[in-house]
N, C-alpha and C positions, 0 to 999 in steps of 0.2 A: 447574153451568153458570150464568153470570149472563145476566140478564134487560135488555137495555135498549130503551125507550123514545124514540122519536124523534120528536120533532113537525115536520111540516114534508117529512116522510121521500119525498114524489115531487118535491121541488125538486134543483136541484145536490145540493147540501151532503149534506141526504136521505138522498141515492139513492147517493153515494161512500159515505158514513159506513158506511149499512145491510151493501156491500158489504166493507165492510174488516172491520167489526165480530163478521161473517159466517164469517170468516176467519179469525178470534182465538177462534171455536168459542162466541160469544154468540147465545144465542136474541134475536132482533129484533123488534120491534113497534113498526107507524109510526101513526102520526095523521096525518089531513088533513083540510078543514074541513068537507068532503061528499064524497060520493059519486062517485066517477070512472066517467064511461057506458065510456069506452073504456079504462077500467084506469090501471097508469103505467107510461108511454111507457119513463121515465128507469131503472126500475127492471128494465125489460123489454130495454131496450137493453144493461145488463148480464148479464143472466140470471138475474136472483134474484125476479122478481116473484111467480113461484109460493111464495117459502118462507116470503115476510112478510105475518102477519096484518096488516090495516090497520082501526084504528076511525074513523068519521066521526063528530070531535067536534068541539062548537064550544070552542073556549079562551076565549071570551065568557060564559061560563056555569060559575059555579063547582060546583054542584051536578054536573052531567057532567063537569069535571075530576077531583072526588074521585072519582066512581065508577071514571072510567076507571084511575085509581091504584091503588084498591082490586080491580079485576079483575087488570090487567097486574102487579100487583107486583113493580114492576122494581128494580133494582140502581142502571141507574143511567139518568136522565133528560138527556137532547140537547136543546133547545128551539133549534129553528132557523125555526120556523115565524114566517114577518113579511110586510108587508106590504113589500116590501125597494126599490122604485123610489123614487127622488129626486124626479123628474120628475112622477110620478106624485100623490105625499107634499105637494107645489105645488096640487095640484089638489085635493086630496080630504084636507087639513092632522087634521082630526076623525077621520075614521078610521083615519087612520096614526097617530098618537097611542092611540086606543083598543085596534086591535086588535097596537099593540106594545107596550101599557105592561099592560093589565090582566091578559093570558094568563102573564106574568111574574111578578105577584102572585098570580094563582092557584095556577100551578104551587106556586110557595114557600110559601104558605099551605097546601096539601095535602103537602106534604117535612113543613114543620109540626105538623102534625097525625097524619098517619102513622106508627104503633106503627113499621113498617118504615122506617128511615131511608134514604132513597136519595141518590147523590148527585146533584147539580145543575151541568149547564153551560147557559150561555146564550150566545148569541151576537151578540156586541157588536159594533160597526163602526167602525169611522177616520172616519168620518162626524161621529161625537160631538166630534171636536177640530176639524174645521171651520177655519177659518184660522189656519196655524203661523206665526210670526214666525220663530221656529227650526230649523228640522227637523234631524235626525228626532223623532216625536212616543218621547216614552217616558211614565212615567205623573202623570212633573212636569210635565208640557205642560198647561196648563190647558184645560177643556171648554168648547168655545165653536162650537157647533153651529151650521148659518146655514142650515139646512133643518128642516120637519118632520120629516123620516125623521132626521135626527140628532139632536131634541132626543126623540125618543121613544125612541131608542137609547144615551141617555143617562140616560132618566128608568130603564130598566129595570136601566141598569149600577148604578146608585145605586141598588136598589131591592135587587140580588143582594146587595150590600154590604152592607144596611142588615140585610137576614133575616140573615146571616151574621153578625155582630158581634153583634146586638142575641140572636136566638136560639141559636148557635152552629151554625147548619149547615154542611153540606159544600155552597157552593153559591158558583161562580165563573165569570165572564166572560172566554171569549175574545175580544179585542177584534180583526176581523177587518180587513184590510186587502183591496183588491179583488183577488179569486182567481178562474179562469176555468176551461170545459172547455164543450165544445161542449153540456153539458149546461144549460147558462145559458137562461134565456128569449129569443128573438128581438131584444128590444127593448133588451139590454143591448149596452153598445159595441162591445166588442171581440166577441164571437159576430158582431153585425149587422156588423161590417166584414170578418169572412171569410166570411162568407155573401154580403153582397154582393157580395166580390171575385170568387167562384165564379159566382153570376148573371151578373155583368158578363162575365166571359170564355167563358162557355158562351150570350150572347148572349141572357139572360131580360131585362137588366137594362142598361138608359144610362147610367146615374150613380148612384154613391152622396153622399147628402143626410148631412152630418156636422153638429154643432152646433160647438162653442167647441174647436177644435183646442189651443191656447195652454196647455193644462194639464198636470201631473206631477201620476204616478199611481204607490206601488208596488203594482205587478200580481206575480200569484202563479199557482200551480197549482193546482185543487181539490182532486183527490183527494189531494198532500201535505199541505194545510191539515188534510185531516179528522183527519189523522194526529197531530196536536197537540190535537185535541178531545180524542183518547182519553188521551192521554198527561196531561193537566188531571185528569181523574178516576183517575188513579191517583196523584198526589200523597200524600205522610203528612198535608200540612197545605194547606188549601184557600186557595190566591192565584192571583190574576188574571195574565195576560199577554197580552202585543201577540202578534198572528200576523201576521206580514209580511215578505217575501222581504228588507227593509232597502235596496232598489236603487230607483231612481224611471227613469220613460221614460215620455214624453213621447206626449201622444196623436197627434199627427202623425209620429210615427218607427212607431208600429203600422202605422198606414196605407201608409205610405212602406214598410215592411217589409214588409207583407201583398201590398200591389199589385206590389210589387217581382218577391217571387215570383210571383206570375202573370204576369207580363208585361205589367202594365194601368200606363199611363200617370198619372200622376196629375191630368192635363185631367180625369179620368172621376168625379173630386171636386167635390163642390158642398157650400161651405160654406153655412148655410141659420142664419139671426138667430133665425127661430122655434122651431131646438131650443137655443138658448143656454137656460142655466137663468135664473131671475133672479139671482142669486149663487153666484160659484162660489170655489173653495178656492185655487186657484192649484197649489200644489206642496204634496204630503201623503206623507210616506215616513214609516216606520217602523223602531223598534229592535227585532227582538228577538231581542236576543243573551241575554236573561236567561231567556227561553225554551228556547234551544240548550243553554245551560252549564248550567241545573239540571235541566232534566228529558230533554236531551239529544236535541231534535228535530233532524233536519237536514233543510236546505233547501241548495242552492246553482245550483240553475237560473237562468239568465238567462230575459229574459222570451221574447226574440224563440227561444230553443229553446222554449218553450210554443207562441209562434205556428206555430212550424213541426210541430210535433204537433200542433196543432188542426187546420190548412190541409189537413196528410195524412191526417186521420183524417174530415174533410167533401170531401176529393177521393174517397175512397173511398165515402161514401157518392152522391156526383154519378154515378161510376161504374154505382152498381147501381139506385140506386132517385131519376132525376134530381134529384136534392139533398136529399129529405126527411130530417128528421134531428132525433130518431134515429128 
């Protein structure tokens, strides 16, 4: 039975991953950075929260990363764990850099040094390329990040590279394009726009407050994203790849879409200056067809069939337990 390792494991990515992983008969083990008073939600919402040991470590701290290596000795290590808001990355530029650049040299330092060689995925974002001239990004597209959270997700993609090459490990970047499931944090777009749309028509809620509509995004599905994380570590030869649905749509066609289905007008929108970012990307889609063709993942969802399983899968929840979710 192989062993793997997830950091990050009560977030999305997390809590799909531990689930799928679970399923392919791998004994599972998360990290998070403390202590959870009320468990996790995400893990619990699937039903697996009882079967995964979880250690509360700091990835800030190399000394407690090797130990934790040396207790879990796993097969193969997930590093999803980041500080992941844009908006946020604005505000707070020094610790989104810290705690996305240093837990990525730890990890690799402790692969490094480990008698047991395990392998390495990290997860990279479409964030790192920042404004395309071209689209779609493929791995010619030069890195040109115009946020914190994208030059730290960049300084780590360089850094998987660099252990890799320089020491020969098994250690590789999937570089992530934006993927969704109701398991997203509140404060991400597309969650807060079916969340609000269900407020607004069950009468919690006046309007929804949107920032910079104007933009192209390819959006994706969670749980099949995670399904190319694993498919990266089973490779014979460790290389990097885009994860991205390769479609782009438009943040005011979500909305348009989402309210549509409810029957909410779109008067019930308030565009709002204060959540524009300071800089934004315009139009960011993705290749990855080199993804499909060698290691043979498949994706073919359009976005708005994801919206339409999110919408039903948070209308069920409005049903039972007035929208809490999960």
């Amino acid at each position: 039975m192989k062993t793997a390792l997830i950091t990050g494991i009560s977030g999305q990515d997390g809590s799909y991953l531990a689930s799928f992983l679970l399923g392919k008969g791998y004994q599972v083990v998360g990290q998070t950075r403390g202590g959870a008073k009320k468990g996790f939600p995400n893990l619990r919402y699937l039903g697996i929260e009882s079967k995964i040991p979880v250690h509360a470590v700091d990835l800030l701290d190399f000394v407690a990363v090797q130990r934790m290596l040396q207790v879990v000795q796993p097969d193969e290590v997930y590093h999803l764990s980041a500080d992941s808001s844009v908006h946020r990355s604005f505000q707070h530029p020094l610790e989104t850099m810290e705690y996305n650049t240093l837990p990525v040299c730890h990890l690799l330092e402790g692969l490094r040094q480990e008698e047991k060689k395990f392998r390495f995925f990290f997860a990279g974002s479409s964030e790192m390329f920042g404004k395309v001239d071209q689209p779609p990004v493929t791995f010619a597209t030069p890195l040109h990040p115009i946020n914190p959270y994208g030059v730290s997700k960049a300084s780590g993609f360089l850094g998987v590279q660099q252990f890799r090459e320089a020491f020969g490990l098994f250690a590789v970047s999937g570089v992530l394009f934006p993927h969704e499931s109701l398991l997203r944090k509140e404060g991400f777009f597309v969650r807060k726009v079916i969340q609000g749309g269900w407020e607004i028509k069950n009468g919690r809620k006046e309007v929804l407050r949107v920032g910079n509509l104007d933009q192209k995004r390819d959006f994706g599905y969670a749980p099949e994203y995670v399904k190319a994380m694993w498919l990266m570590l089973q490779q014979q030869v460790a290389r990097d790849f885009l994860i991205a649905s390769g479609k782009g749509i438009s943040l005011r066609r979500i909305v348009e879409h989402v309210f549509g289905r409810l029957g909410i007008p779109m008067e019930r929108v308030e565009v709002d200056p204060s959540l524009f970012r300071l800089v934004d990307v315009g139009e960011l889609v993705g290749d990855s067809s080199p993804l499909r063709q060698e290691l043979g993942w498949e994706y073919d969802r359009d976005f708005e069939q994801v919206l339409d399983l999110m919408l039903e899968e948070m209308g069920e929840a409005e049903n039972k337990k007035g929208g809490a979710f999960p």
